[in-house]
MIZATI-358719 format. One line per field, with one value per residue (C-alpha): x negated, y negated, z negated. Coordinates in pm, 1 decimal, padded with zeros to 6 digits. Layout:
REM residues N
x: (X, ...)
y: (Y, ...)
z: (Z, ...)
//
This chain:
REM residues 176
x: (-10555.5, -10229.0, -10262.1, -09893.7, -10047.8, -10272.9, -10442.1, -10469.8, -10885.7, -10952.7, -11265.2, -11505.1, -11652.1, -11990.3, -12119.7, -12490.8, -12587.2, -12791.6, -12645.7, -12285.1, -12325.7, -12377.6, -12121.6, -12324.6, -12156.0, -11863.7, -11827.0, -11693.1, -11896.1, -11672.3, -11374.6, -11398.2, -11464.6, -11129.9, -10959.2, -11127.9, -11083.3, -10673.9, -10753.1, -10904.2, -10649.1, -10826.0, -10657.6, -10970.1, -10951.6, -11260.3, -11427.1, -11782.3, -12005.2, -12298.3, -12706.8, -12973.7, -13088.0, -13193.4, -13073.1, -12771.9, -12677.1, -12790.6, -12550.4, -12261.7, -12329.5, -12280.3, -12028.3, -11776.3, -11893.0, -11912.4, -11537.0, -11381.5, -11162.9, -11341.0, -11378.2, -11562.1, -11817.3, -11941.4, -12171.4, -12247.9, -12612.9, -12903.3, -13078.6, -13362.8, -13676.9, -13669.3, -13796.5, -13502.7, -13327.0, -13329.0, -12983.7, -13084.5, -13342.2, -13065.6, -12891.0, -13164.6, -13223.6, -12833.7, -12747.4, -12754.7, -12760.6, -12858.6, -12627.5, -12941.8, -12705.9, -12451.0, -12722.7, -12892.5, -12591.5, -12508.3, -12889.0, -12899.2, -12543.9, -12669.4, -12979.3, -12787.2, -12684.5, -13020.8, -13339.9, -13337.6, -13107.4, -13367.5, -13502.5, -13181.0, -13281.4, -12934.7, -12825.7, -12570.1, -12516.1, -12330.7, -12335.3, -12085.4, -11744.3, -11786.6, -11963.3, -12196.0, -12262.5, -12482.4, -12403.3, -12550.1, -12471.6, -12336.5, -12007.8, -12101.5, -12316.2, -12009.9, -11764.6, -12008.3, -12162.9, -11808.9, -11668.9, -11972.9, -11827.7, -11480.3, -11362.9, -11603.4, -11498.1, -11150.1, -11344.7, -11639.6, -11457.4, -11207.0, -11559.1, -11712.8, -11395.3, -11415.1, -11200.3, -11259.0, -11161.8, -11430.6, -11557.5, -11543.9, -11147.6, -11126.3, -11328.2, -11184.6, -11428.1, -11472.2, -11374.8, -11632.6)
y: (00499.2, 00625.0, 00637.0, 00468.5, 00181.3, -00072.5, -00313.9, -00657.3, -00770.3, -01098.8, -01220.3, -01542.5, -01609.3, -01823.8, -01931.7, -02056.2, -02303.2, -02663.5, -02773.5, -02655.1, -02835.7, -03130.6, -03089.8, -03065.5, -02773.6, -02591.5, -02287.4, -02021.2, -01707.5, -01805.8, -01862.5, -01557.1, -01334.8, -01496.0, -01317.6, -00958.5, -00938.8, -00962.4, -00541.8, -00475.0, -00623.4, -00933.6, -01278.4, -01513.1, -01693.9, -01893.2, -02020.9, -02302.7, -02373.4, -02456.2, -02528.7, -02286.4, -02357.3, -02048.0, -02175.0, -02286.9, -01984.2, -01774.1, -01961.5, -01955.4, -01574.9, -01570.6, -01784.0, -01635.8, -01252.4, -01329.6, -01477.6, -01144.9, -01335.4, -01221.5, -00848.0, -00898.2, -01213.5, -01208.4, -01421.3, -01538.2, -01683.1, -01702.3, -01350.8, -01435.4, -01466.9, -01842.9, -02035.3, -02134.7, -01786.1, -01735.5, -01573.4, -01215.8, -01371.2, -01531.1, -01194.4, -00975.9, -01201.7, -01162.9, -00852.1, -00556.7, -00282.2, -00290.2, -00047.7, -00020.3, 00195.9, -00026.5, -00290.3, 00035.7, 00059.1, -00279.9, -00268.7, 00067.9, -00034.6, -00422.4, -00212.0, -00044.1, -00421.3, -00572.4, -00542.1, -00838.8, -00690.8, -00543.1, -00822.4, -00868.1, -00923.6, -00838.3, -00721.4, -00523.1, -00498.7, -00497.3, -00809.7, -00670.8, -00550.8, -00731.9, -00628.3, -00914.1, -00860.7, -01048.0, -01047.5, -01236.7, -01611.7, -01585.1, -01499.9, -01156.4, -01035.3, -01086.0, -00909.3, -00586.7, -00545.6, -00588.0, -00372.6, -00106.3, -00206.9, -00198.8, 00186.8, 00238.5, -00099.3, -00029.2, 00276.7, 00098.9, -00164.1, 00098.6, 00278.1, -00067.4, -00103.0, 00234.7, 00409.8, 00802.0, 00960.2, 01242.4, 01046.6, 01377.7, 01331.8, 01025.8, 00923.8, 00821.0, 00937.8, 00650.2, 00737.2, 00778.5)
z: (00475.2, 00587.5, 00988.5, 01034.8, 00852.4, 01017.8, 00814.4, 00917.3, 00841.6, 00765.2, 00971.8, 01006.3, 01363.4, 01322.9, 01648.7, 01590.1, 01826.4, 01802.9, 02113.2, 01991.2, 01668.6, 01793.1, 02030.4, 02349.2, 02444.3, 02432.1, 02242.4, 02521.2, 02312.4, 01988.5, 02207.2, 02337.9, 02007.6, 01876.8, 02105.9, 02066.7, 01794.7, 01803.2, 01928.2, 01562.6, 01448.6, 01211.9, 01183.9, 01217.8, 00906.5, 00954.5, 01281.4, 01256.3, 01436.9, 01272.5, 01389.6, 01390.9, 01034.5, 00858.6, 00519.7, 00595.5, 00776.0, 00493.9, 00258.0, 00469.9, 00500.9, 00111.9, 00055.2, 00350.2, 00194.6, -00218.7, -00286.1, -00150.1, 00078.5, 00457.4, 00561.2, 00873.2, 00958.4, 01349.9, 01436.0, 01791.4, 01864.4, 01764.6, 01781.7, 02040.3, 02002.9, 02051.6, 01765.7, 01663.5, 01709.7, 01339.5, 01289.0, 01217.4, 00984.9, 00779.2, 00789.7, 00635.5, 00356.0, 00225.6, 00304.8, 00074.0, 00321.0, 00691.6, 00918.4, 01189.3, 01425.6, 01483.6, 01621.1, 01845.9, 01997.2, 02090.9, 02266.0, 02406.5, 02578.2, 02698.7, 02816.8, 03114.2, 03239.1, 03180.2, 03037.7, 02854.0, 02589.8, 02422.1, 02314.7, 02106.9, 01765.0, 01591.2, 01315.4, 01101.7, 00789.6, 00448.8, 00215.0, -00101.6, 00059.5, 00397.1, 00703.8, 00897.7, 01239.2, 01501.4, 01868.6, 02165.9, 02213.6, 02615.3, 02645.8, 02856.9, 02552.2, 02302.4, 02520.5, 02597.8, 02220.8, 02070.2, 02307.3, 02168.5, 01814.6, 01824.4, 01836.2, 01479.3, 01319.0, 01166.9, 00968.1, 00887.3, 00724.2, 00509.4, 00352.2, 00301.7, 00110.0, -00044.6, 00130.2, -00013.1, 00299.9, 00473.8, 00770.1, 01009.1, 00950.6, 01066.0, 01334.2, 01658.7, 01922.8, 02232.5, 02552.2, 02802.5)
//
């Protein structure tokens, strides 16, 4: 990809949430992840919120990543260890390849705020040419996993898409 050119992703935000389904509460983690992503850049082409139903989720997962239409699906919720935390359960069962460093990451970072990150069960991963990714359900967990996300996104998203291009050339090293 030519580096004058930025690419616009399209992206789906799923916030997974009984409680925000039913319209209990308001969906501040969603709200948020709206906005950060504007720095990839995506346009958000779909936002739900939808209950923490494992089959449901899984077939929202497919639909949003089989018509070719979404690049990126985020979801926001669910990745406990509450019984109805089933999100990264969903998320194994349709993807096709499981990016396990992206999730380290978004744990090992979490980890130097509070312990209780890793108990995060989320995940990343590959379903066809779009890339799922779980993050927390409180608005503080979306802003600091993203954050862990964003500088590697824009490239994982071109080889997803088969962008030829040696990765050593083109990764943008995070400033510490």
């Amino acid at each position: 990809m030519n580096k004058e050119t930025v690419k616009m992703w399209r992206a789906a935000i799923l916030t997974l949430s009984d409680r925000g389904a039913r319209g209990d509460r308001e969906d501040t983690s969603g709200k948020i992840l709206h906005q950060m992503l504007e720095k990839l850049p995506a346009r958000v082409a779909v936002y739900e919120v939808l209950p923490d139903e494992q089959r449901e989720i899984e077939e929202k997962l497919k639909s949003l990543s089989d018509n070719g239409a979404i690049d990126l699906v985020v979801t926001t919720g669910g990745t406990g260890v509450s019984p109805r935390d089933v999100t990264p359960d969903a998320t194994l069962q349709v993807i096709d390849r499981e990016i396990p460093g992206m999730a380290e990451a978004m744990r090992s970072e979490g980890y130097k705020k509070t312990p209780r990150a890793m108990i995060s069960r989320g995940v990343v991963g590959t379903r066809k040419e779009t890339l799922i990714i779980n993050l927390p359900g409180s608005p503080k967990g979306v802003r600091e996993s993203f954050d862990v996300l964003l500088p590697v996104l824009p490239h994982v998203l071109e080889k997803i898409k088969g962008d030829p291009a040696e990765c050593a050339l083109t990764l943008v090293r995070r400033k510490t």
